[in-house]
C-alpha positions in Angstrom: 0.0 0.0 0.0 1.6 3.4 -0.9 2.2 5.8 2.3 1.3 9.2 2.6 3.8 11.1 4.5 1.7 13.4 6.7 3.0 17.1 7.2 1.7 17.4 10.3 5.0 15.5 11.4 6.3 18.8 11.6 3.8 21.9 13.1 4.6 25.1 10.7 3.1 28.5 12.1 0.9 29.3 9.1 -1.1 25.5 9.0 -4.0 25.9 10.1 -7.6 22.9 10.3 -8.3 24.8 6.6 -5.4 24.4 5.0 -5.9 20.9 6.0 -9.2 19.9 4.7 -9.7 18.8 1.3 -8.1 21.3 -1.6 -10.4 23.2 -4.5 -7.2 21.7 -6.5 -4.7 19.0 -5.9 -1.4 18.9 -8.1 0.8 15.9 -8.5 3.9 16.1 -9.4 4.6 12.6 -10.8 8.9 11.8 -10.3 11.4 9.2 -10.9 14.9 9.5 -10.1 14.5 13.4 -10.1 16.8 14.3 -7.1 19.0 16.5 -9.0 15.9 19.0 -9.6 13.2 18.2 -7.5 13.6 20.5 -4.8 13.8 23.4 -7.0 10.9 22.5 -9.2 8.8 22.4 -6.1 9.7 25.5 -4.5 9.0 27.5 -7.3 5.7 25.5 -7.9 4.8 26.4 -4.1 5.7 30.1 -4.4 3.6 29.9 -7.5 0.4 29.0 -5.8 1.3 31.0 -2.5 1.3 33.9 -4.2 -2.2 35.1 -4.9 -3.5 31.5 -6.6 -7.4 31.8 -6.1 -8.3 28.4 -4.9 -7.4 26.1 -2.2 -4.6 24.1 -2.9 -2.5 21.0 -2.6 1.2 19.3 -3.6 1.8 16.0 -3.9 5.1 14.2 -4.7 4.4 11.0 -6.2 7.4 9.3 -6.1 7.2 5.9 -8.2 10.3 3.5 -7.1 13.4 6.1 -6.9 16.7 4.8 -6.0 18.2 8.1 -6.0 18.1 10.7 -3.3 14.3 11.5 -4.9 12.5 10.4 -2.0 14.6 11.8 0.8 14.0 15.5 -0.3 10.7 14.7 -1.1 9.9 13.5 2.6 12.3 17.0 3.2 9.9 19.0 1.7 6.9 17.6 2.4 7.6 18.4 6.7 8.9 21.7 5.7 6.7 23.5 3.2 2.7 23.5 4.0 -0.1 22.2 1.8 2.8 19.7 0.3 2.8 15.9 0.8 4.9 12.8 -0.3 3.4 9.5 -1.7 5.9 6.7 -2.2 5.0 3.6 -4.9 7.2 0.8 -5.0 6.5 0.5 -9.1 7.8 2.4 -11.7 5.0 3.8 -14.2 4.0 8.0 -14.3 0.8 6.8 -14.9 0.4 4.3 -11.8 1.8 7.1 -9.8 -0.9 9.4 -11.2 -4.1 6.8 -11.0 -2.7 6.3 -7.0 -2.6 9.7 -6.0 -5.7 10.7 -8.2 -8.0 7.9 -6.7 -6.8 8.7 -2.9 -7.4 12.2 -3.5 -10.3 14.4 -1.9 -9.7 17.5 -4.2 -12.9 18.9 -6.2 -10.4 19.0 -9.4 -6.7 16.5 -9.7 -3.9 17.8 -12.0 -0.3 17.1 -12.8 2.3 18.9 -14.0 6.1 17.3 -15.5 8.4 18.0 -12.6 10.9 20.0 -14.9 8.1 22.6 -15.2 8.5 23.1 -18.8 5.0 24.6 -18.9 4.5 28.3 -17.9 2.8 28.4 -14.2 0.3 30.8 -15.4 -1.6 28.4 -17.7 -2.0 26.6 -14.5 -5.5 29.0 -14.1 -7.2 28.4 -16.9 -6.6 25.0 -16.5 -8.1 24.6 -13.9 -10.8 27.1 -13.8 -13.6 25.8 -16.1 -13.4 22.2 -14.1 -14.2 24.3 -10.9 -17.0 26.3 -11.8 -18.6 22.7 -13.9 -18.1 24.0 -17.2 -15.9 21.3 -18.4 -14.5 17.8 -17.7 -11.1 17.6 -18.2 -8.5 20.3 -18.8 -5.1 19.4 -21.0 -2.5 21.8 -21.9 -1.9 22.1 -25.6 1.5 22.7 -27.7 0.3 22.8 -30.7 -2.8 24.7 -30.5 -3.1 28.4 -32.4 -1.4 30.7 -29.6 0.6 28.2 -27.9 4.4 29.6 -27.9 6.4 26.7 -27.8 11.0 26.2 -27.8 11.7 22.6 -28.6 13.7 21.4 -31.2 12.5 19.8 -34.4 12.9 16.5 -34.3 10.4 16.3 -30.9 7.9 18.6 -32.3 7.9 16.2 -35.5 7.6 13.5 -33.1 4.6 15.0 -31.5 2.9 16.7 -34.3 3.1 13.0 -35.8 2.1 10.9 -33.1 -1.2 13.9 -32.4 -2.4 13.1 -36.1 -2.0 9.5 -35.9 -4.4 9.9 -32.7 -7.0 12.2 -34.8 -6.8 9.7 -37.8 -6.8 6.5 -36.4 -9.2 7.1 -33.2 -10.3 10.2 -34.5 -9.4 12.2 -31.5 -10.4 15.9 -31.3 -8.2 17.0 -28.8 -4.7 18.3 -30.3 -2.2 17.4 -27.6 -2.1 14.1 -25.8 1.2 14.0 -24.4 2.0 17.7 -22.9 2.4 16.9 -19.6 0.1 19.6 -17.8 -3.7 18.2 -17.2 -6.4 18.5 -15.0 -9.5 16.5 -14.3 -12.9 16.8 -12.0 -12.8 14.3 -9.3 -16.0 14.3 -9.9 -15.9 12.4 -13.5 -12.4 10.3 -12.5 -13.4 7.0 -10.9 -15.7 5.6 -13.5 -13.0 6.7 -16.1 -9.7 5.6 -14.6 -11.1 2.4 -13.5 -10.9 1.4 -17.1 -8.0 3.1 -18.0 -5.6 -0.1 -18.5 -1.6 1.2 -18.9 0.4 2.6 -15.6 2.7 4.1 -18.0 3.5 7.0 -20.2 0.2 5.9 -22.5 -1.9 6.6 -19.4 -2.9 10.3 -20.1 -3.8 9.3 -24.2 -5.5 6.1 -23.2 -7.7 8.7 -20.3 -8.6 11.1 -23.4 -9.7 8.9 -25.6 -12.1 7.3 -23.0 -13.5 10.8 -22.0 -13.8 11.4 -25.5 -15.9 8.0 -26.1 -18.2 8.7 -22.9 -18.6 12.2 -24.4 -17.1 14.0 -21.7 -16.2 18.3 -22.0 -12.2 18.1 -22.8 -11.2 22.0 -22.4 -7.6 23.0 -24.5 -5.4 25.8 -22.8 -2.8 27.4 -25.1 0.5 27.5 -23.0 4.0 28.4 -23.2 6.3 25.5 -23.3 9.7 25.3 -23.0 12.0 21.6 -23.9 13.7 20.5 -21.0 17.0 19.5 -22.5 17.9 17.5 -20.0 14.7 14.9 -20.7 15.5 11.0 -20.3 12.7 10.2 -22.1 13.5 7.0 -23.7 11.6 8.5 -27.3 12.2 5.1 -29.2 10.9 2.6 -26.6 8.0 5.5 -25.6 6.8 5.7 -29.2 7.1 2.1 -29.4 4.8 1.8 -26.5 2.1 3.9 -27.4 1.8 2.7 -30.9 1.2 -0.6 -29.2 -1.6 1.3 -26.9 -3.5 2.8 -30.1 -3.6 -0.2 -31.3 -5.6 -1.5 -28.5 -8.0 1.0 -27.9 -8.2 0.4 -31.6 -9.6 -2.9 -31.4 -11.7 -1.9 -28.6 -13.0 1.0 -29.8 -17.1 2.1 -30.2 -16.8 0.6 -34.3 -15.4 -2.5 -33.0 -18.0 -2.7 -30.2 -20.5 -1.7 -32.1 -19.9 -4.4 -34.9 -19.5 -7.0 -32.5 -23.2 -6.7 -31.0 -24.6 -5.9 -34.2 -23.2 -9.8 -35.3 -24.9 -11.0 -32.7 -28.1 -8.9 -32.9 -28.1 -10.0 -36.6 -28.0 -13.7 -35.5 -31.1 -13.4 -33.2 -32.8 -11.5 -36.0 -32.1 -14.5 -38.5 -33.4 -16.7 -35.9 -36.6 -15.2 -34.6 -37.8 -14.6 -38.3 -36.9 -18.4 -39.2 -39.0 -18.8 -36.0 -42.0 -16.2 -36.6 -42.4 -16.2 -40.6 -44.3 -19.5 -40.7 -46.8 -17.7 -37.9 -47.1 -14.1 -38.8 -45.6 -14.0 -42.7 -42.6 -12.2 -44.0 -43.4 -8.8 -43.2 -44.8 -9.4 -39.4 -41.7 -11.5 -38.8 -39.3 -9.1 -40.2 -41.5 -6.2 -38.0 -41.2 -8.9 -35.0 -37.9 -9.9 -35.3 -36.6 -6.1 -35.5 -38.7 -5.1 -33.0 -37.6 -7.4 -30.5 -33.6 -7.2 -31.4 -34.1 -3.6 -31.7 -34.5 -2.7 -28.0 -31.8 -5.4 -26.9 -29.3 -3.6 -29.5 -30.0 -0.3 -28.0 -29.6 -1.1 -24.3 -26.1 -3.1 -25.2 -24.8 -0.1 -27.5 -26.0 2.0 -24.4 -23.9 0.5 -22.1 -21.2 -1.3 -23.9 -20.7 1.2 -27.3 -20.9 4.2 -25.3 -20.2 3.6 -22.0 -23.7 5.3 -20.6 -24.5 3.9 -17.3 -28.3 4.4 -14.8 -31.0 4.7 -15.9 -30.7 8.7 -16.3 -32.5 9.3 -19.8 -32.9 5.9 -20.5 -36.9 6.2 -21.6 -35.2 9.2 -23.7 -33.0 6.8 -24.8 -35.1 3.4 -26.1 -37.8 6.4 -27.6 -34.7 7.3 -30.0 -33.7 4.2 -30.6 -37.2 3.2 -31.4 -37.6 6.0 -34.0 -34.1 4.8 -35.7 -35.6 1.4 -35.8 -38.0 2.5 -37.9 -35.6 3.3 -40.6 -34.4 0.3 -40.1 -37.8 -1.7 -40.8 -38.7 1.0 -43.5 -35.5 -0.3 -45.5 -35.5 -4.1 -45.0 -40.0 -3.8 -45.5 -39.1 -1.8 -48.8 -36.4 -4.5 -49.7 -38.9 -7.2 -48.8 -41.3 -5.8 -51.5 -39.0 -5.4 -53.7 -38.1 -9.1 -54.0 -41.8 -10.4 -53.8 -42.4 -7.7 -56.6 -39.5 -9.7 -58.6 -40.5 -12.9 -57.3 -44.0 -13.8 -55.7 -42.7 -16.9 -54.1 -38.9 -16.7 -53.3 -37.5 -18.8 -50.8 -36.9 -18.3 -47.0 -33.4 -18.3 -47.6 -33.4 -15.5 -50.0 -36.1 -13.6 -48.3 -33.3 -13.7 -45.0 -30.7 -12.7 -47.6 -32.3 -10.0 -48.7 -33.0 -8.8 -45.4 -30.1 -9.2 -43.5 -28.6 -7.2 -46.5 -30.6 -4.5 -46.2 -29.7 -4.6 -42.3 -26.4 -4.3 -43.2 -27.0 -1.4 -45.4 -28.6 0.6 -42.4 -26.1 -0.4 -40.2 -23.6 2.8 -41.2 -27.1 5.0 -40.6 -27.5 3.4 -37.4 -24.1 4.1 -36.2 -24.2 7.3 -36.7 -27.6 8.1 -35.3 -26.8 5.9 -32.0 -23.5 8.3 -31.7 -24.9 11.7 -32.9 -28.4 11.6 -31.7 -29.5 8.6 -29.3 -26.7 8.7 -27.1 -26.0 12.8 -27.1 -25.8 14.0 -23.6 -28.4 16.8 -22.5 -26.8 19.8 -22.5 -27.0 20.7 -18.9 -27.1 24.4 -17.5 -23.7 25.9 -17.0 -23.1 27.4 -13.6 -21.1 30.9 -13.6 -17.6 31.2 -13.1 -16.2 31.4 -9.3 -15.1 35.3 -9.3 -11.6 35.0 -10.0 -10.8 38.6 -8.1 -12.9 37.7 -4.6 -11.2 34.1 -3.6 
């Protein structure tokens, strides 16, 4: 189990039972063998936020299995500066250290920063901000956004530019920058999300994106100013390496694939109920059966498996929609019905499923994007107003 070191160890004049309680905001700042700049980093990340920051505040250390002197100066600073604490994780992983500190944290909004602080303080604001007053889910910092100022050197921002538009093409993300390594989220939205968030490692804040994305969560960009750290040991190679493998898996495991996989199997109880019904009812009450019946199933399993709605929040909303979009469905597989009996007045039942299953498949791109853009759209709820800035 990891350990908080508590800085109550050691009394400072200024704590008092508020500074204590649970933070508007709580930053981690995740670190690996970072003794050679890690007591730096947080000072001037603790003057930052002492000096007029509008919200309550919070630093943790998460120190994920340092063998240097990292976790000595991080105890160090965590008795000796308030509002600062140390976790300590025995594995290696930024992103285990992040879902650890995140999932034990009491904050109203989490966020992280790289500890070389390569992203200018003051973007730290309007990170945070819109998560605060509810307007928005999830906060990332951008580089390559249109008034982001940015010094790196071109091989990295080739590396990044690349790996961004690999994101938007592939998974079609709509956020610009997955990797910049300043992010904020409401504690609010986290545990449903992170619990499915598989890798511990630097894939951890793309893989927690594209989820939010999926479950059509608010992802608010901030412009910043950005700066390379030339002193980086960012293995690029094996990190690229990696989170080619990750796309790859929330690639096969995306909405499409879901969404194909249940409509196989809602296409194999259609065949079989109207094999079942058609001697019964006839063609066209079968097919009207059959789709009727698969219909709500294969809106209730997109529901919860394609798009990762959960409760029972707008679900009569929900199955009405999906009903409506149904009868599209029954419209085109009716009309393709009549058009066969028009060619032939007694075809057989396995052309007659054929034909159906056919013109299933044909509605099946219509469905899609219905289910995404229409059945499954969150109500867009009323947005509180801003805290005032000036008064905290």
């Amino acid at each position: 189990m990891p350990e908080l070191a508590s800085p109550s160890l050691t009394p400072a004049p200024r704590r008092t039972l508020a500074a204590a309680a649970a933070p508007d905001v709580e930053i981690v700042v995740p670190v690996h063998n970072e003794a050679a700049g890690l007591e730096r980093s947080v000072r001037r990340l603790h003057r930052f936020l002492s000096d007029g920051f509008p919200f309550s505040w919070r630093i943790v250390i998460a120190d994920n299995a340092s063998v240097d002197a990292t976790p000595e100066i991080a105890r160090r600073l965590a008795l000796t500066l308030p509002r600062v604490r140390h976790l300590r994780l025995g594995q290696k992983g930024r992103g285990g250290a992040l879902r650890a500190a995140w999932s034990a944290s009491p904050a109203k909004v989490v966020a992280y920063m790289d500890v070389d602080l390569s992203t200018d303080l003051r973007g730290l604001l309007p990170l945070v901000a819109p998560l605060l007053s509810g307007h928005s889910d999830l906060a990332i910092g951008t580089r390559l956004a249109h008034g982001s100022r940015v010094v790196r050197g071109p091989k990295r921002e080739f590396i990044s530019r690349s790996y961004n538009r690999i994101l938007q093409t592939v998974l079609r993300a709509r956020f610009t920058d997955a990797q910049c390594g300043f992010k904020a989220v409401r504690r609010a939205v986290l545990d449903p999300l992170i619990g499915d968030v598989r890798d511990d490692g630097w894939f951890f804040d793309t893989e927690l994106l594209v989820l939010a994305q999926r479950r059509g969560l608010r992802i608010h960009e901030v412009p910043v100013d950005w700066v390379d750290d030339p002193d980086s040991r960012v293995d690029i190679v094996h990190t690229a390496i990696t989170d080619l493998k990750g796309v790859a898996r929330l690639l096969g495991g995306g909405s499409i694939a879901t969404f194909m996989g249940i409509g196989v199997l809602s296409t194999i109880a259609y065949a079989l109920l109207y094999l079942a019904l058609v001697p019964l009812i006839g063609a066209l009450g079968a097919n009207a059966a059959a789709l009727a019946i698969t219909a709500v199933a294969n809106t209730a399993a997109n529901r919860r498996l394609t798009f990762g709605v959960k409760g029972r929040e707008d679900l009569a909303r929900h199955h009405v929609r999906g009903a409506l979009v149904f009868v599209l469905t029954l419209a085109l597989t009716n009309g393709a019905l009549a058009v066969l009996h028009g060619l032939d007045p007694n075809p057989s039942r396995a052309m007659e499923l054929l034909v159906l299953v056919a013109a299933s498949l044909t509605a099946t791109v219509t469905r899609y994007v219905a289910l995404r853009t229409w059945v499954f759209t969150r109500r867009r709820r009323a947005l509180r107003p801003s805290f005032d800035l000036a008064s905290r």
